[in-house]
TISE-893611 format. One line per 10 residues: their letters; for each residue z, y, x of N, C-alpha, C. Coordinates in Angstrom, 2 decimals. Example, Ala and Ser with C-alpha at 12.3 -4.5 7.8 and 13.67 -1.06 7.14 Angstrom:
2
AS = 7.80,-5.69,13.19,7.80,-4.50,12.30,7.80,-3.30,13.20; 7.08,-2.25,12.85,7.14,-1.06,13.67,7.87,0.03,12.90
//
This chain:
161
XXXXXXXXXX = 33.57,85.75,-5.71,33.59,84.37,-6.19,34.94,83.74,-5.90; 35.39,84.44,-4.62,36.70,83.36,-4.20,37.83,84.02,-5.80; 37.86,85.35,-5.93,38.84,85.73,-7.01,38.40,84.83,-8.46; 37.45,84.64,-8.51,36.86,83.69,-9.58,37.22,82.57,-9.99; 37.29,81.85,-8.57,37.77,80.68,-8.23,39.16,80.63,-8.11; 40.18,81.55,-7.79,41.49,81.63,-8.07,42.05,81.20,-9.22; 41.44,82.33,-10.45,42.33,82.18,-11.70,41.65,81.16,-12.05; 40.49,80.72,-12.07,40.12,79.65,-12.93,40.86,78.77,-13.34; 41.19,78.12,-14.85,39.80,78.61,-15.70,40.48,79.80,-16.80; 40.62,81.03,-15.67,41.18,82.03,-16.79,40.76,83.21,-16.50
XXXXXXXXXX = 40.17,84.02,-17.47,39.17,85.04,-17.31,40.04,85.95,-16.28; 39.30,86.86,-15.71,40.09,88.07,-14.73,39.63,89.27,-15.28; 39.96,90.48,-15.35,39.28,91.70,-15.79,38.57,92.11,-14.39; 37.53,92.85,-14.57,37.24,93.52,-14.07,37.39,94.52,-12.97; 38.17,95.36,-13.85,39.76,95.87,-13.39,40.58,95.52,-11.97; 40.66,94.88,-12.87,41.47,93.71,-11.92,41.08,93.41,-10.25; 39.59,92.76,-10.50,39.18,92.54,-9.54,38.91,93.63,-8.14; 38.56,94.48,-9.38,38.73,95.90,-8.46,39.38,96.45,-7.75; 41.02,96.44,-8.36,41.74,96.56,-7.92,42.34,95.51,-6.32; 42.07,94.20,-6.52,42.43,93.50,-5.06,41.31,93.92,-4.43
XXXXXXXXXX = 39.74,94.27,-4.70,38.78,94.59,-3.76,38.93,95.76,-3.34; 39.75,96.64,-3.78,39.93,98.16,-3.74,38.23,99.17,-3.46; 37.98,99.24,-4.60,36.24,99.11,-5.17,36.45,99.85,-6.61; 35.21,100.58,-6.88,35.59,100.64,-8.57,35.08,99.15,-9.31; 35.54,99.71,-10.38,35.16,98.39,-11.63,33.42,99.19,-11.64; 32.86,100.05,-11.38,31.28,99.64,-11.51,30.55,98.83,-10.51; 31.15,98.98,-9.42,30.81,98.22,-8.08,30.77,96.54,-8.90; 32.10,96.38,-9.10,32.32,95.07,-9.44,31.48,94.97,-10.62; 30.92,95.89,-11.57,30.30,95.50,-12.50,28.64,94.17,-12.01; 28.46,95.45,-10.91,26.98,95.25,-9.87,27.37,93.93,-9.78
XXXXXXXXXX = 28.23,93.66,-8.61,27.69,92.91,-7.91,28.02,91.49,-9.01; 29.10,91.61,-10.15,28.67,90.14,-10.76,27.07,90.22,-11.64; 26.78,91.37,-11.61,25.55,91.32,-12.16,24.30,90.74,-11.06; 24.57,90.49,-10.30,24.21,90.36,-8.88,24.26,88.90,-8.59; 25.30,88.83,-8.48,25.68,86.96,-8.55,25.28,85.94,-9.65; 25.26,86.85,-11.03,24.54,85.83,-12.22,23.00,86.13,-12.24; 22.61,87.30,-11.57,20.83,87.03,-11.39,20.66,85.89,-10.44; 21.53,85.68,-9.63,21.26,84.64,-8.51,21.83,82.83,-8.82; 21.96,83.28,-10.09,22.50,81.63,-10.59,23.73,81.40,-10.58; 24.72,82.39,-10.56,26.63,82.03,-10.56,26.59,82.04,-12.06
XXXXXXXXXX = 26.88,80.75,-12.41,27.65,80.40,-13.80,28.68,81.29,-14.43; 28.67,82.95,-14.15,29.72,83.53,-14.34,29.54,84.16,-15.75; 30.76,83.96,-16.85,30.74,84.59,-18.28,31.26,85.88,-18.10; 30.44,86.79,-19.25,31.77,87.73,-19.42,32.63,87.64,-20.70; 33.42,87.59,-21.14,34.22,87.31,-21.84,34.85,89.20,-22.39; 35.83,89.18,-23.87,36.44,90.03,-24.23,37.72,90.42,-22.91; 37.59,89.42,-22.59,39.33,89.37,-21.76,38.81,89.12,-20.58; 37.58,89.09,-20.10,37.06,89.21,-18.47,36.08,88.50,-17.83; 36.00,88.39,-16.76,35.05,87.21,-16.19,35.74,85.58,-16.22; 34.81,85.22,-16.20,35.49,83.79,-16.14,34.05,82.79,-15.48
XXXXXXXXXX = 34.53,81.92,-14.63,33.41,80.99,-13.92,33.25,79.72,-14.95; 32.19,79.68,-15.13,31.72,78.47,-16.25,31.20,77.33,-15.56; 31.79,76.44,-14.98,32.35,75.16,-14.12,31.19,74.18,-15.15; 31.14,73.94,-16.42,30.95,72.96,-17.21,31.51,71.56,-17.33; 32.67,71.81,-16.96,33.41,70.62,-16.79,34.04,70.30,-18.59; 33.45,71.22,-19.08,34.28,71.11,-20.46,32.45,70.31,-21.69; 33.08,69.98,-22.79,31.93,69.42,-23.22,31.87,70.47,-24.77; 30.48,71.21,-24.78,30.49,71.93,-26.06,29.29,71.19,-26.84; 29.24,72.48,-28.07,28.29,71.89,-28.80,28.41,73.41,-29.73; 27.12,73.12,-30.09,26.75,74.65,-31.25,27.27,74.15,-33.16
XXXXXXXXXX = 27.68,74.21,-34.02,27.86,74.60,-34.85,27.87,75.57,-36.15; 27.19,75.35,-37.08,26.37,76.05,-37.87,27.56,76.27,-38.92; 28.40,77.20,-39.59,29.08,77.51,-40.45,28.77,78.60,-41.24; 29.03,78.80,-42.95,28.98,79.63,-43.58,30.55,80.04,-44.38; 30.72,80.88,-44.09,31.82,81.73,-45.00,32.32,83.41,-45.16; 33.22,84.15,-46.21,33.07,84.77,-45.68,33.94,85.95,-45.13; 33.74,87.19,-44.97,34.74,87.71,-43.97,35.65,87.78,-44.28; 36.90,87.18,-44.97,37.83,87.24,-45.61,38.25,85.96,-44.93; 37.56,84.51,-44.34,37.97,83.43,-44.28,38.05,83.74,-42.71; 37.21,84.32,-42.14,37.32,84.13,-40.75,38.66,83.77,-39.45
XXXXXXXXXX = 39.82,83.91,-40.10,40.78,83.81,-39.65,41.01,82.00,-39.69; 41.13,81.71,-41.22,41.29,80.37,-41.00,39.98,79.42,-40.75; 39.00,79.78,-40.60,38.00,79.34,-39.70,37.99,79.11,-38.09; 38.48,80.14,-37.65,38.83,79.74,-36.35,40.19,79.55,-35.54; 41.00,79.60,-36.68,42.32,78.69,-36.62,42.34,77.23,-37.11; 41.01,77.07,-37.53,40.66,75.68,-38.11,40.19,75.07,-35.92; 39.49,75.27,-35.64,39.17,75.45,-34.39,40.45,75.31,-33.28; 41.02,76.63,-33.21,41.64,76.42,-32.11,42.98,75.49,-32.08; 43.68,75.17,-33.40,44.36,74.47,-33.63,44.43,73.08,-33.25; 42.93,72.52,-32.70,42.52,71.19,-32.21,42.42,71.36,-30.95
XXXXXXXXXX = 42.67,72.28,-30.10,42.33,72.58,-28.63,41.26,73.03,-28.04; 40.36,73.54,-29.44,38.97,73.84,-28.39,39.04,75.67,-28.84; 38.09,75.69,-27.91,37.75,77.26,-27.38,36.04,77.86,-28.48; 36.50,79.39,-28.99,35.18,79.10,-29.83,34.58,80.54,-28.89; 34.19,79.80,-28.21,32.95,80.79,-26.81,31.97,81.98,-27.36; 31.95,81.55,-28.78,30.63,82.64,-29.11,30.74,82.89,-30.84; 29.76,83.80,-30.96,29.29,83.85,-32.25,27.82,84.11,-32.44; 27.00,83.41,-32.92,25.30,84.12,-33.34,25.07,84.04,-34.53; 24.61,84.93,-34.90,23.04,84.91,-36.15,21.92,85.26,-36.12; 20.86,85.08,-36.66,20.13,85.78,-36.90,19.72,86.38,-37.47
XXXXXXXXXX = 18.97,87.85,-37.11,18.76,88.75,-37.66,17.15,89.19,-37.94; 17.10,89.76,-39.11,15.52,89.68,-39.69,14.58,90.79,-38.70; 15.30,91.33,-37.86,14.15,92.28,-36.81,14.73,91.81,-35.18; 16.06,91.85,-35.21,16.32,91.97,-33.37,16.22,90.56,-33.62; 16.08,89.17,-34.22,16.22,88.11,-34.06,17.46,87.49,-33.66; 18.01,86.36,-32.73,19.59,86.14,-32.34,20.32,87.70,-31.86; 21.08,87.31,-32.43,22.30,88.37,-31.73,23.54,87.52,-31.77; 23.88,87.87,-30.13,25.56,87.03,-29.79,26.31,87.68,-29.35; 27.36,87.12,-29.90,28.69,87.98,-29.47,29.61,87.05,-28.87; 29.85,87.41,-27.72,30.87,86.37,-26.60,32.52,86.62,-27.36
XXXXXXXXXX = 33.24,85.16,-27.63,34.14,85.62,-27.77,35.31,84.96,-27.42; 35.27,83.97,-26.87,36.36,83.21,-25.64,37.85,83.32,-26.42; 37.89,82.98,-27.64,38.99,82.85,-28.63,39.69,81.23,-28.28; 40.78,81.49,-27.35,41.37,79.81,-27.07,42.42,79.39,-27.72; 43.25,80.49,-28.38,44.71,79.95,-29.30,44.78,81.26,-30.57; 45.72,81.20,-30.77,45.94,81.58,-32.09,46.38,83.51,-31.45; 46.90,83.34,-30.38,46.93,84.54,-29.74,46.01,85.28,-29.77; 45.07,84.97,-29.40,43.88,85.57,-28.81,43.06,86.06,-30.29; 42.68,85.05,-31.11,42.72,85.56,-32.54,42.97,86.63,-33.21; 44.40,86.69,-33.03,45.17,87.73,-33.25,44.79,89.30,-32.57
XXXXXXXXXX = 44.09,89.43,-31.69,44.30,90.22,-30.49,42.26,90.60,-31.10; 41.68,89.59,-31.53,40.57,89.74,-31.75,40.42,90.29,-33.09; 41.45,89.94,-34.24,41.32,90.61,-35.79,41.57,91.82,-35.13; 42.98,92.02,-34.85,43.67,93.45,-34.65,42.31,94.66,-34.36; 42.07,94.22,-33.22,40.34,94.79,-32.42,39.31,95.30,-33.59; 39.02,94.17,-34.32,38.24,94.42,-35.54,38.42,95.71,-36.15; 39.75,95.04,-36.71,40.22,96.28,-37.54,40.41,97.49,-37.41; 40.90,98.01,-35.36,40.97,98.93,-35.13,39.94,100.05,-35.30; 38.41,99.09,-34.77,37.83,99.97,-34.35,36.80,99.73,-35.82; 37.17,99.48,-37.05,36.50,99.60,-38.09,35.25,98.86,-38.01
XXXXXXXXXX = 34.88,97.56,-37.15,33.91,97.01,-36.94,33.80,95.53,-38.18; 32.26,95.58,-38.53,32.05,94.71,-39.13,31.82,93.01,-38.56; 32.15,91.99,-38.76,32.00,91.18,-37.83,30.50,90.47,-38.39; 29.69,89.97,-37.40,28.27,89.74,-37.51,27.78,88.42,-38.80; 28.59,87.59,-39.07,28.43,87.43,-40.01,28.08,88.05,-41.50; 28.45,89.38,-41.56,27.84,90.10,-42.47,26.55,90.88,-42.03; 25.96,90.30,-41.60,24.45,90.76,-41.14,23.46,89.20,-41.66; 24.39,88.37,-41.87,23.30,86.78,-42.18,23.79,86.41,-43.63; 24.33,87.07,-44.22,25.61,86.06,-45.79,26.38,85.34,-45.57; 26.92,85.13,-43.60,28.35,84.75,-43.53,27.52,83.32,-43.20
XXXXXXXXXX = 26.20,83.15,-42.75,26.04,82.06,-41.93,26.30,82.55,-40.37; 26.44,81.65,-40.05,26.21,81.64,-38.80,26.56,80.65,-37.16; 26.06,81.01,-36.38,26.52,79.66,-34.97,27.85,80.15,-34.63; 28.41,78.53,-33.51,29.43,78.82,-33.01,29.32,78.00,-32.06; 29.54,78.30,-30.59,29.18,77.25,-29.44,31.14,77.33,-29.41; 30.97,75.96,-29.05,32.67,75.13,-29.27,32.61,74.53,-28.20; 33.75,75.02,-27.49,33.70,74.30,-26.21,35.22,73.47,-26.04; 35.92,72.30,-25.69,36.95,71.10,-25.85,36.96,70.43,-24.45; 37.56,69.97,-24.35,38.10,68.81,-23.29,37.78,67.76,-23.67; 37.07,66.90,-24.88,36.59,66.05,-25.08,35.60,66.12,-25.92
XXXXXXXXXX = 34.64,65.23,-26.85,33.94,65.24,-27.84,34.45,64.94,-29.11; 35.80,64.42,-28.87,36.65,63.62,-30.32,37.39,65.15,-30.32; 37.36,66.01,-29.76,38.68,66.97,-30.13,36.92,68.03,-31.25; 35.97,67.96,-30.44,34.99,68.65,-31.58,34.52,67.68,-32.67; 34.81,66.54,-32.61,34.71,66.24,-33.85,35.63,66.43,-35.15; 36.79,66.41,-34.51,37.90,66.53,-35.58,37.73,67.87,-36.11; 37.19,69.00,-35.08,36.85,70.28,-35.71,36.09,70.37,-36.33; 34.49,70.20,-36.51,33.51,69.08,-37.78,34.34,68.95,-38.83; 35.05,67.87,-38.88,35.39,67.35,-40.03,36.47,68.81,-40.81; 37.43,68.65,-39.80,38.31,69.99,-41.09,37.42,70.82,-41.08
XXXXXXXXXX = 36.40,71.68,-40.44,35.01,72.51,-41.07,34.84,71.80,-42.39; 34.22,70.63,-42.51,33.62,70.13,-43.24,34.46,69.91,-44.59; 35.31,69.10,-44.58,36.33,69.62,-45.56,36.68,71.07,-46.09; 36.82,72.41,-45.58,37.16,73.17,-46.23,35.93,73.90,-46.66; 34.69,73.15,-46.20,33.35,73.94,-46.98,32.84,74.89,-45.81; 33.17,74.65,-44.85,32.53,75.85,-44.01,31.56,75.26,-43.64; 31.79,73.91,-42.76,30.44,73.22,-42.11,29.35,73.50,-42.70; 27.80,73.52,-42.01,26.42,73.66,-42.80,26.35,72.25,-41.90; 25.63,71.69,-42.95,24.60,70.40,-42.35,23.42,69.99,-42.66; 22.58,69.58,-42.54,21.81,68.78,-42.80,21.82,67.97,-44.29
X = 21.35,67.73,-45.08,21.39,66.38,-45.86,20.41,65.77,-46.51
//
């Protein structure tokens, strides 16, 4: 927890941790598996652990588009300062399925198509017709609203009406 509490709020690998505990990374797998059965707010993330403080204010978001847009979808996002933590849909037998994805700048994006592409993976939106959630996490509520609205403008937002 104290290495947790170091980088915060920036994920650590695994790895990593291992390495200052001089431990393998399955040890370290345990025992954060260990610490989040026992109630540690701890994520795992593409890029590592990270302690989930809640000091930040999210909200879920319902968008449709499709895999061709995904780039400027969540460059629509991070371009306002917020973080897009996740992805879900649902699916007609396993029901939700989420995919953690702690995308905070345009970097990371980048680092997340590349990934895609490498490993020939489909992204989960093509399991729903390109609906799907997005938990959005910001430093304020006006920085997710402004993300709302350019959603909403370029047709991605789903709402209500």
């Amino acid at each position: 927890m104290d290495i947790l509490e170091e980088v915060y709020p920036d994920p650590i690998k695994g790895s990593d941790i291992a390495l200052k505990l001089e431990v393998s990374r399955q040890t370290v797998v345990k025992v954060i598996a260990i610490l989040r059965s026992k109630g540690e707010k701890i994520l795992a993330t593409p890029k590592g652990y990270v302690l989930d403080k809640g000091e930040m204010v999210e909200e879920m978001i319902a968008v449709k588009h499709g895999e061709d847009e995904i780039e400027e979808e969540i460059s629509l996002i991070v371009d306002e300062g917020c973080i897009v933590a996740d992805v879900i849909v649902e699916h007609p037998i396993y029901g939700e399925i989420r995919g953690n994805l702690d995308i905070r700048n345009k970097a990371d994006l980048t680092k997340f198509l590349m990934r895609m592409k490498s490993f020939g993976a489909r992204p989960l939106l093509t399991l729903s017709e390109g609906i799907h959630l997005h938990t959005i996490k910001a430093v304020s509520k006006d920085r997710i609203e402004r993300v709302k609205s350019r959603l909403k403008e370029r047709g991605f937002l789903l709402e209500l009406t």
